[in-house]
C-alpha positions as CSV (number, residue, x, y, z in Angstrom):
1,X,-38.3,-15.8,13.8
2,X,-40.1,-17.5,16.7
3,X,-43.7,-17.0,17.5
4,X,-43.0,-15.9,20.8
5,X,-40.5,-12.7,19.3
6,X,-43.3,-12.1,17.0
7,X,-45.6,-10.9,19.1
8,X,-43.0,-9.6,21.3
9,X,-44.1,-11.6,24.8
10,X,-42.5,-9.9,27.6
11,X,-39.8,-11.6,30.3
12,X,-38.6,-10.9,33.8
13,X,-36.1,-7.7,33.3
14,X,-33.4,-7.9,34.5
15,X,-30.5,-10.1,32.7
16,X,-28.2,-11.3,36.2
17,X,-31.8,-11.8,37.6
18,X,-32.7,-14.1,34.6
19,X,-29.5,-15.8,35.3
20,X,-30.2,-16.4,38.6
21,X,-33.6,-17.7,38.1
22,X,-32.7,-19.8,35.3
23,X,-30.1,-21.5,37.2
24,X,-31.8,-22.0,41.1
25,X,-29.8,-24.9,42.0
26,X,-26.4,-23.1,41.5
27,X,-27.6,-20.1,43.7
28,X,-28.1,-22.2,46.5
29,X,-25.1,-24.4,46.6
30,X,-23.3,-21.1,46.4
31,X,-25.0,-19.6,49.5
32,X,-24.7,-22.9,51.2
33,X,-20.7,-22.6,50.3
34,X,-20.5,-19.6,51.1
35,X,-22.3,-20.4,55.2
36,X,-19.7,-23.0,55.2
37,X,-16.7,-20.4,54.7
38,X,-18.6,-18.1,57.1
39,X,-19.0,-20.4,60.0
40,X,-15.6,-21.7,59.6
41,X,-14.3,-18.3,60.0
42,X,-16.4,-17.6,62.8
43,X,-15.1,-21.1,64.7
44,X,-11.6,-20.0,63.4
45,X,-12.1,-16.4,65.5
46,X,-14.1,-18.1,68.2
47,X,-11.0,-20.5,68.8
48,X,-8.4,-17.6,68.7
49,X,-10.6,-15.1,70.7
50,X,-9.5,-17.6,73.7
51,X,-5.8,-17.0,73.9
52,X,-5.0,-14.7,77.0
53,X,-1.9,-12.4,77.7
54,X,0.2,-14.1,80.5
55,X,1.9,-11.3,82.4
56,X,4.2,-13.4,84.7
57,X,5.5,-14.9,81.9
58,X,4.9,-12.5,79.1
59,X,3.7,-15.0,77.0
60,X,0.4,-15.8,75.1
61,X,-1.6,-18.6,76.6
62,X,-4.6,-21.0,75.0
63,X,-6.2,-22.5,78.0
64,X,-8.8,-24.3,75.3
65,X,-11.9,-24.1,72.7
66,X,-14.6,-22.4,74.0
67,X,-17.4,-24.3,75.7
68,X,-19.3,-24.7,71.9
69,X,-16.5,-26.5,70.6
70,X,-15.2,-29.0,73.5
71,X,-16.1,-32.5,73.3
72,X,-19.1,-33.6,73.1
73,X,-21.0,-30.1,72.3
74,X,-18.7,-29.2,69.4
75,X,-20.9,-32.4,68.0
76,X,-24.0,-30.0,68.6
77,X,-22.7,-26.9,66.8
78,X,-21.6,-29.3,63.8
79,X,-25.2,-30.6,63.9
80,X,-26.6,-26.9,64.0
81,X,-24.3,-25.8,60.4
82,X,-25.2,-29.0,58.8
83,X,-29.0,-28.1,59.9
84,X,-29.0,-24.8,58.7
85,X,-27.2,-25.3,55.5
86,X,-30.2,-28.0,54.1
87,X,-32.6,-25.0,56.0
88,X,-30.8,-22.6,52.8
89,X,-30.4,-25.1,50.4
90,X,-33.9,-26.1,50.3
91,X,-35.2,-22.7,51.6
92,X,-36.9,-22.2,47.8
93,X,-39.3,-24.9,48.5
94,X,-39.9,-25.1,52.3
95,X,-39.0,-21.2,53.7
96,X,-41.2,-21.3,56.4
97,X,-39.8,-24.2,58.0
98,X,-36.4,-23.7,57.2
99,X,-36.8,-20.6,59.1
100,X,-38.7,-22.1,62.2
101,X,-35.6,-25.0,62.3
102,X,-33.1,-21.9,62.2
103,X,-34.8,-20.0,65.2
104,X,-35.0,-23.3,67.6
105,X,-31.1,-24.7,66.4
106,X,-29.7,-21.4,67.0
107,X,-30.6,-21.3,71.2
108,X,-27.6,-22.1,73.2
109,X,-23.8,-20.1,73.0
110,X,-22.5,-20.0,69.4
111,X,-19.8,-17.7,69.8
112,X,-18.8,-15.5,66.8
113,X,-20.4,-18.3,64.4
114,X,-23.7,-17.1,65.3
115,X,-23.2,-14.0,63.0
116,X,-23.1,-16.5,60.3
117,X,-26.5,-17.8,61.9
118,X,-27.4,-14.3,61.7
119,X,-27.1,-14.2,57.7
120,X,-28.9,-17.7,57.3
121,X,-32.0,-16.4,59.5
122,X,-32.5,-13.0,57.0
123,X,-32.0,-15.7,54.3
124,X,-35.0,-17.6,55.1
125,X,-37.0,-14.5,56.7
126,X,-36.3,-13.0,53.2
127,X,-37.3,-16.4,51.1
128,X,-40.8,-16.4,53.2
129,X,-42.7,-13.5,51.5
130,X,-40.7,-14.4,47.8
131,X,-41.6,-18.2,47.6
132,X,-44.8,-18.0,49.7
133,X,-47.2,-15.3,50.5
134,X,-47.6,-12.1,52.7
135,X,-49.2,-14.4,55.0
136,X,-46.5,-16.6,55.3
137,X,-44.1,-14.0,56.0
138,X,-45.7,-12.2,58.7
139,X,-45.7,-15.6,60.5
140,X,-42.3,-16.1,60.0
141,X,-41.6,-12.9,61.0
142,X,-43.5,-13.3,64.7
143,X,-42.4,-16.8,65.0
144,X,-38.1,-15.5,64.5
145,X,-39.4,-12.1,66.8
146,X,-40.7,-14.5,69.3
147,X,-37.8,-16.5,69.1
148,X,-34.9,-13.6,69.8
149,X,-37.0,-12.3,72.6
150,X,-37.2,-15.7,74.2
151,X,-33.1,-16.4,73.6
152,X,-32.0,-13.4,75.2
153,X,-34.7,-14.2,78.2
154,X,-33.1,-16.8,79.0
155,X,-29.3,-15.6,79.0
156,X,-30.7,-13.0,80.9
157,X,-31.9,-15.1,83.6
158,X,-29.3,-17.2,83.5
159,X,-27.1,-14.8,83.9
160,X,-25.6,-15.3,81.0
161,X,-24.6,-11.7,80.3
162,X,-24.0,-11.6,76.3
163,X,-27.3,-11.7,75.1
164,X,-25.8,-10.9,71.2
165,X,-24.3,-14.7,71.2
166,X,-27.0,-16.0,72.6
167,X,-29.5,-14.3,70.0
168,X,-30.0,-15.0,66.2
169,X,-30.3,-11.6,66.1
170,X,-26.5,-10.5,67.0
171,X,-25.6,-9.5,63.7
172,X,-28.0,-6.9,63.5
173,X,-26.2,-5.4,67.2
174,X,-23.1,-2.9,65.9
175,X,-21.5,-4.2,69.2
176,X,-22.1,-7.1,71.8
177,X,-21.8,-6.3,75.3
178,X,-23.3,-7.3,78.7
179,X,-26.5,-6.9,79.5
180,X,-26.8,-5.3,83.0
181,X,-30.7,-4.0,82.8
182,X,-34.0,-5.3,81.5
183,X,-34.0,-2.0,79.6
184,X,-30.7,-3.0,77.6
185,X,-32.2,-6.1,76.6
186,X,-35.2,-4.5,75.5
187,X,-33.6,-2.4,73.4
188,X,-31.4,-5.1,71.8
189,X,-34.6,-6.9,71.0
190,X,-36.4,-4.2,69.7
191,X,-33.2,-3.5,67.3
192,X,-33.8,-7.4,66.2
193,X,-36.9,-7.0,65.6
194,X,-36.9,-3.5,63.5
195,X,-33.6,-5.2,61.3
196,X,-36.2,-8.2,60.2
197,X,-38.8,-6.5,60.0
198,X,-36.9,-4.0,57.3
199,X,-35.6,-7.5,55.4
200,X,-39.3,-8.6,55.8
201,X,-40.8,-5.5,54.0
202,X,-37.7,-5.9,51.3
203,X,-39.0,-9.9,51.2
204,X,-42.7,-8.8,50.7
205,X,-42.0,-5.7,48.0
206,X,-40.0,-7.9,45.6
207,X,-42.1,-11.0,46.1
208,X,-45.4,-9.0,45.3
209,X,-43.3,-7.5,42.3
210,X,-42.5,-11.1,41.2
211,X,-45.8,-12.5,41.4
212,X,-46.9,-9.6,39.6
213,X,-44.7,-9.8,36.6
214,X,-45.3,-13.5,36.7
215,X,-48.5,-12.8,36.1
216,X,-48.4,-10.2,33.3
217,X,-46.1,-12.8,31.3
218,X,-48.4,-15.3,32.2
219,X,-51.4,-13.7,30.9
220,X,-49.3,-12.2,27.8
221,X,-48.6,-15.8,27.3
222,X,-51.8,-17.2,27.5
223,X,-53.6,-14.1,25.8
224,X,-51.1,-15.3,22.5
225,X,-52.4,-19.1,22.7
226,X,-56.0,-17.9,22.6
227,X,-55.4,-15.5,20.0
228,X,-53.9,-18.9,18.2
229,X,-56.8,-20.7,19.1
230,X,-59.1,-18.3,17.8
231,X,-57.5,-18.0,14.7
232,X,-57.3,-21.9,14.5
233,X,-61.6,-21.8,15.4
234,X,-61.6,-19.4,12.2
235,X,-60.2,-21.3,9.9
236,X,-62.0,-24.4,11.1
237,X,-65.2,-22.4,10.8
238,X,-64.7,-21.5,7.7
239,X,-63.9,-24.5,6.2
240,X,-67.0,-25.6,7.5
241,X,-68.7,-22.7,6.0
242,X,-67.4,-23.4,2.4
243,X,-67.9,-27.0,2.7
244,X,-71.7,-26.3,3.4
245,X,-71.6,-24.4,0.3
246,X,-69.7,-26.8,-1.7
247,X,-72.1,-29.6,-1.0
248,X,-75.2,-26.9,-1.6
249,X,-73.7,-26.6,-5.0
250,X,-72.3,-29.7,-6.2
251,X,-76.0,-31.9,-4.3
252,X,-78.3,-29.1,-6.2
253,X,-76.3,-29.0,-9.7
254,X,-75.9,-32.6,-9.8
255,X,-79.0,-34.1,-9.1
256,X,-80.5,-31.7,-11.1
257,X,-78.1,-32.3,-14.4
258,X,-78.5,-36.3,-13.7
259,X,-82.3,-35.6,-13.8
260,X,-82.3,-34.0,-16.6
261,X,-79.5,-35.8,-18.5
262,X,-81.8,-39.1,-18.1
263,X,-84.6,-37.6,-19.0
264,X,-82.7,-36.6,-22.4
265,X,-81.6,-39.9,-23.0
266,X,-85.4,-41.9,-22.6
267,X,-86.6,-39.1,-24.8
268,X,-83.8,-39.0,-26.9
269,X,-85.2,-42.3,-29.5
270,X,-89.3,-40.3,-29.3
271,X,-88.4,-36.5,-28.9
272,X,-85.1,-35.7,-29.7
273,X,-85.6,-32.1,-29.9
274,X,-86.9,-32.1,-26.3
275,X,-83.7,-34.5,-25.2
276,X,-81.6,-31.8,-27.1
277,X,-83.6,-29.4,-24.5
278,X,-83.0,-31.0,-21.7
279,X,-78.9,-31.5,-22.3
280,X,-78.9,-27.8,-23.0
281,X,-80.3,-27.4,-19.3
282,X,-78.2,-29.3,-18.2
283,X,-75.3,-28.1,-19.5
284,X,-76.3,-24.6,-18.1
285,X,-76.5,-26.3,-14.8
286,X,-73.2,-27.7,-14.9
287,X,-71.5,-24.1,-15.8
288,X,-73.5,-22.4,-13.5
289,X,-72.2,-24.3,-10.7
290,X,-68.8,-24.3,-11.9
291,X,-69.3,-20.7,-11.4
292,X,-70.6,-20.6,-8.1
293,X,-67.6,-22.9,-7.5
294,X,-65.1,-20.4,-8.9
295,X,-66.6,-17.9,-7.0
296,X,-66.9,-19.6,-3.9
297,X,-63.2,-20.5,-3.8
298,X,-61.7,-17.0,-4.9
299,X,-61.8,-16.3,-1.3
300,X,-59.2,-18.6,-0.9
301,X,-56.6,-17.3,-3.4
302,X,-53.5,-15.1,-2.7
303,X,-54.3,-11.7,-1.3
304,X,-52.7,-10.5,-5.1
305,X,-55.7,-12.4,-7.4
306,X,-58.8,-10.9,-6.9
307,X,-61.7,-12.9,-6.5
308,X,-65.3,-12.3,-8.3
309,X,-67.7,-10.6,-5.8
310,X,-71.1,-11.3,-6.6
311,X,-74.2,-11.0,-4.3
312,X,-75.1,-14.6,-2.7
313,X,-79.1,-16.1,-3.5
314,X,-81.6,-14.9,-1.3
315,X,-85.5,-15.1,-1.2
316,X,-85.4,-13.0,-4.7
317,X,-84.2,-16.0,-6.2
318,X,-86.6,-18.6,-5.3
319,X,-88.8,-18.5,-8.2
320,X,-85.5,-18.5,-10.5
321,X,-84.6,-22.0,-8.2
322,X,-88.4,-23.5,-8.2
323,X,-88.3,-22.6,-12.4
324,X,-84.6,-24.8,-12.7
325,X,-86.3,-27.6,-11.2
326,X,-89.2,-27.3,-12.6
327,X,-87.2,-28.0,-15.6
328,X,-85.5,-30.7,-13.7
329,X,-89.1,-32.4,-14.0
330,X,-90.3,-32.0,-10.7
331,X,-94.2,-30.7,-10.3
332,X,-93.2,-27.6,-7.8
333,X,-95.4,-24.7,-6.5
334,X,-93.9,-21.8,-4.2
335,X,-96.0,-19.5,-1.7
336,X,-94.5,-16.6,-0.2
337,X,-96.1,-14.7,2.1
338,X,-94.8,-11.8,4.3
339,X,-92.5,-8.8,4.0
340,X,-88.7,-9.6,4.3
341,X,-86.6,-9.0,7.3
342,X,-83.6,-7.6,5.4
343,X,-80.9,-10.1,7.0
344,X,-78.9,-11.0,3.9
345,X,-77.7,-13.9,5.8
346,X,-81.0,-15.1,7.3
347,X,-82.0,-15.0,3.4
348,X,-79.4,-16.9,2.3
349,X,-80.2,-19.5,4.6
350,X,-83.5,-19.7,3.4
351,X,-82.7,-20.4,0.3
352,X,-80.1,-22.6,1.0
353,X,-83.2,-24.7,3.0
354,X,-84.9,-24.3,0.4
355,X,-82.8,-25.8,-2.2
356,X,-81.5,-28.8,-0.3
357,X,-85.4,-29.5,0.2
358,X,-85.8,-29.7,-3.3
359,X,-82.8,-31.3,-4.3
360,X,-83.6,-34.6,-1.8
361,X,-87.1,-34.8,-3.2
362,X,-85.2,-34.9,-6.7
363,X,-83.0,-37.4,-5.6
364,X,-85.3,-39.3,-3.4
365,X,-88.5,-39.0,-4.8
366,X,-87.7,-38.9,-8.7
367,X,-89.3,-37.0,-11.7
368,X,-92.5,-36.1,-11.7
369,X,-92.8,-35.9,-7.9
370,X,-95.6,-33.0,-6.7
371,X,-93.4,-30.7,-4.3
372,X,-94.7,-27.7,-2.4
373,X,-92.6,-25.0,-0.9
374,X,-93.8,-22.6,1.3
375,X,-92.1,-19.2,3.2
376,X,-94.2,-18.0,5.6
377,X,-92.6,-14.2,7.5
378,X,-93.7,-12.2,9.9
379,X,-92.0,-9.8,12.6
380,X,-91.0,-12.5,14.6
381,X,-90.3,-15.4,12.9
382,X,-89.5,-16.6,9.3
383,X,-90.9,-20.3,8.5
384,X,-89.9,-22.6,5.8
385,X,-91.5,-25.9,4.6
386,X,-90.8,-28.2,1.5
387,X,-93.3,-30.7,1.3
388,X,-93.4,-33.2,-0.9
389,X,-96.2,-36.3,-1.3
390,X,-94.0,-39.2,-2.5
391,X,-92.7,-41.0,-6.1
392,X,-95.2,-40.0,-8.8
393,X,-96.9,-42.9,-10.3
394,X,-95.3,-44.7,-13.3
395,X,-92.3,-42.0,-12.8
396,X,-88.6,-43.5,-13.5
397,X,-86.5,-44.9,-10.6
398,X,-85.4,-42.0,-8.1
399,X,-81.5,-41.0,-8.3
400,X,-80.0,-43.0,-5.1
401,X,-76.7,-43.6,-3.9
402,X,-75.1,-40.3,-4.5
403,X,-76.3,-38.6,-1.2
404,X,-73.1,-37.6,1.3
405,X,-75.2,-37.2,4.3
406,X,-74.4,-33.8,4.9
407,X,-77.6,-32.0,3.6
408,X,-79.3,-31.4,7.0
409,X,-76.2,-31.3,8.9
410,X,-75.2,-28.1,7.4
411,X,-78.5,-26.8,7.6
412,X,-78.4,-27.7,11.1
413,X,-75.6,-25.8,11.6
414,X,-77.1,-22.7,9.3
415,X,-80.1,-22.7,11.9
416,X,-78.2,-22.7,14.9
417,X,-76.8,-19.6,13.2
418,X,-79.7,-18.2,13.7
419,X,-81.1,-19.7,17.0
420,X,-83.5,-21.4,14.8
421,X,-84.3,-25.1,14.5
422,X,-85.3,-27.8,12.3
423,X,-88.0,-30.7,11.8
424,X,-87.4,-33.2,9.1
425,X,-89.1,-36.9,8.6
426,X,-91.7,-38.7,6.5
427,X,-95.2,-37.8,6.5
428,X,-97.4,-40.4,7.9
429,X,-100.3,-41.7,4.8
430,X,-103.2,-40.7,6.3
431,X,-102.2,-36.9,5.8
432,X,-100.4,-38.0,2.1
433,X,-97.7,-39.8,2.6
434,X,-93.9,-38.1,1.6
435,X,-91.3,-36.1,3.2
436,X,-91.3,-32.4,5.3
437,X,-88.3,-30.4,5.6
438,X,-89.6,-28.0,7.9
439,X,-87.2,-24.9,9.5
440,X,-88.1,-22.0,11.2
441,X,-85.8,-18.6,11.9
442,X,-86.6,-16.1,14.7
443,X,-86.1,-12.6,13.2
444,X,-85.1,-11.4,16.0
445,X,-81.0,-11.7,16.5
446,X,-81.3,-11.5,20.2
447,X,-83.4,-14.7,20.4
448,X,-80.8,-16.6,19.2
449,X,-80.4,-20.1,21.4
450,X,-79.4,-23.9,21.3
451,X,-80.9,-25.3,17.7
452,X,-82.9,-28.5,18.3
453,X,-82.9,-31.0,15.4
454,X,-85.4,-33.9,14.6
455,X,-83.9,-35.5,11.8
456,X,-83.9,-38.7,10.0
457,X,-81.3,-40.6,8.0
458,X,-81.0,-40.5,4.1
459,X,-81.1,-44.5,4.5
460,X,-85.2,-44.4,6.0
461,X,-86.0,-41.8,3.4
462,X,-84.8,-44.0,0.5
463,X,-87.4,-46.7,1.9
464,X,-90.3,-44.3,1.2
């Protein structure tokens, strides 16, 4: 089943009007064919409307073609059919002009091939509002009005008498006859006129009803690729959402259990029941993250396997994270001040900052490193700082090289969340030397802007 009869997109009713549209090229040769049989009928009548009852002789006589089709005007009327038929085969992209080139070929006598003039004209006066605009077609429709009153004007001065052959407008006549009045030729022009002007209003109805539907598909159409695109900006999102956790998990267990699994084996020859202590943590660690991990990626099972649904870490659990890495061997102290603000996911975030703080000064700055985290809330914003003041002296070498970069990306992108922003960069000697991850989070939601970053890379913090 296709995507489009999945969601059921509509289509122009209609199935001969689908048929038509789907095949424009055929439509149009067959109307041009079909002015080509018409005005070759009309010549055809045109040349037999000429023979005359001889009474002496009581015989039919031809004295000759009319005037349209003697040497060298029939050249003219051959030019006028091959003129109008490009005017309808091309009267899909250019109607407007197609229908001003019909209204000046068709001055002059035509004879009974006008009335196949007449259908080409309604053609193109019909074409005007469908492939164009209203606009468009009431400008057609003065410019072939203005036209019929100024053919039958003239046969009317020049005596010409039979103002429907002279007119584009004869087929809308029932009958052509002499004009012998102004008034008559008034009337006959007011009849053109009130014939085009019904095929104009047909034109303009069915061409505002095409546009229309064209539109409702259209936007059906495009309300199904942005409902595809959101779903796509979902899924994007939240990968990016688990991979921020991921890397919260695995940076935090990791540098914690490598910590602690060298610390166990320099103590492991002096005190082995404190190594033993120390792979026991670590151990802990490992299956604690695994859990987190299991958890994490439930989401992502079959609808039919039921994922564990346990409460993410939040401000509650600082002192359960400074405690792990105080057993990690870091020298950490925690001061939290203020009343929370009860956003679950603001708290998360916190903690989150929190922990990626502490993991980089475990990584970066080794055991034994002094560390000092700090939450600061009030009612309008929520601060966060983890501040640590460099290596500790005679402390082993720092854990290096197993950094991904990501760290203050995603809490970048957990700020912005927010509308919040972050600070992070060494601290200059004279106020103690180390590193400052610094965030703050306005409370309120509605405050919510662009997150400004000032960051520095993992490589200049190694160099500390």
């Amino acid at each position: 089943m296709t995507r489009d009869a999945e969601v059921r997109l509509p289509r122009p009713p209609g199935v001969i009007r689908r048929a038509f549209a789907a095949h424009p090229l055929a439509v149009d040769i067959t109307i041009v064919v079909w002015y080509f049989i018409g005005s070759g009928i009309g010549i055809l009548l045109d040349v037999l409307s000429t023979q005359q009852w001889n009474e002496a002789t009581e015989s039919i006589e031809w004295p000759g073609p009319p005037i349209q089709l003697t040497w060298p005007w029939v050249l003219i009327t051959a030019a006028r059919i091959l003129i109008i038929a490009t005017a309808l085969l091309f009267r899909r992209k250019y109607p407007l002009a197609g229908l001003i080139v019909i209204v000046v070929v068709t001055f002059g006598e035509q004879g009974i091939q006008s009335f196949a003039n007449g259908v080409a004209l309604m053609f193109l006066l019909y074409a005007v509002p469908v492939y164009r605009s209203v606009t468009a077609a009431w400008l057609g429709y003065a410019i072939a009005t203005a036209g019929i009153i100024l053919q039958g004007l003239l046969a009317y001065w020049r005596g010409f008498g039979d103002v429907g052959s002279a007119s584009p407008a004869n087929l809308l006549v029932a009958e052509t006859s002499a004009v012998r009045s102004f008034g008559e030729l008034v009337t006959i022009t007011i009849m053109g006129a009130l014939w085009m002007l019904a095929v104009l209003m047909l034109g303009i109805n069915l061409g505002n009803r095409r546009r229309y539907i064209a539109a409702v598909i259209d936007r059906a159409h495009q309300l199904a690729r942005e409902r595809d695109q959101l779903a796509q900006l979902a899924v994007a999102e939240e990968r990016s959402r688990i991979a921020r956790e991921m890397h919260d998990i695995v940076a935090h267990s990791v540098s914690v259990m490598i910590a602690l699994s060298e610390g166990a084996s320099r103590a492991a020859a002096t005190a082995p029941e404190a190594a033993t202590d120390a792979m026991r943590r670590s151990a802990e660690t490992g299956r604690t993250a695994l859990a987190e991990m299991r958890r994490l990626l439930g989401a992502l099972h079959t609808p039919d396997e039921q994922a564990a649904l346990l409460p993410q870490p939040g401000v509650e659990d600082l002192p359960q994270l400074v405690a792990g890495f105080r057993d990690a061997g870091l020298d950490v102290s925690l001061d939290v001040s203020g009343a929370s603000a009860g956003d679950r996911g603001q708290d998360l975030a916190i903690y989150r900052i929190a922990q990626e703080g502490l993991t980089n000064v475990l990584r970066y700055a080794g055991t034994g490193a002094r560390v000092r985290v700090e939450l600061h809330r009030d009612a309008e914003r929520t601060t966060v700082e983890v501040r640590d003041f460099g290596p500790a002296a005679g402390a082993a070498a720092p854990v290096t090289g197993i950094g991904s970069g990501r760290g203050l990306t995603g809490l970048t992108e957990r700020a912005r969340v927010f509308g919040g922003h972050i600070e992070s960069g060494p601290v200059g000697s004279a106020d103690g030397g180390g590193w400052r991850l610094w965030a703050e989070l306005p409370v309120n939601a509605g405050a919510r802007e662009g997150t400004q970053v000032f960051t520095t890379s993992a490589a200049e913090r190694e160099t500390l």
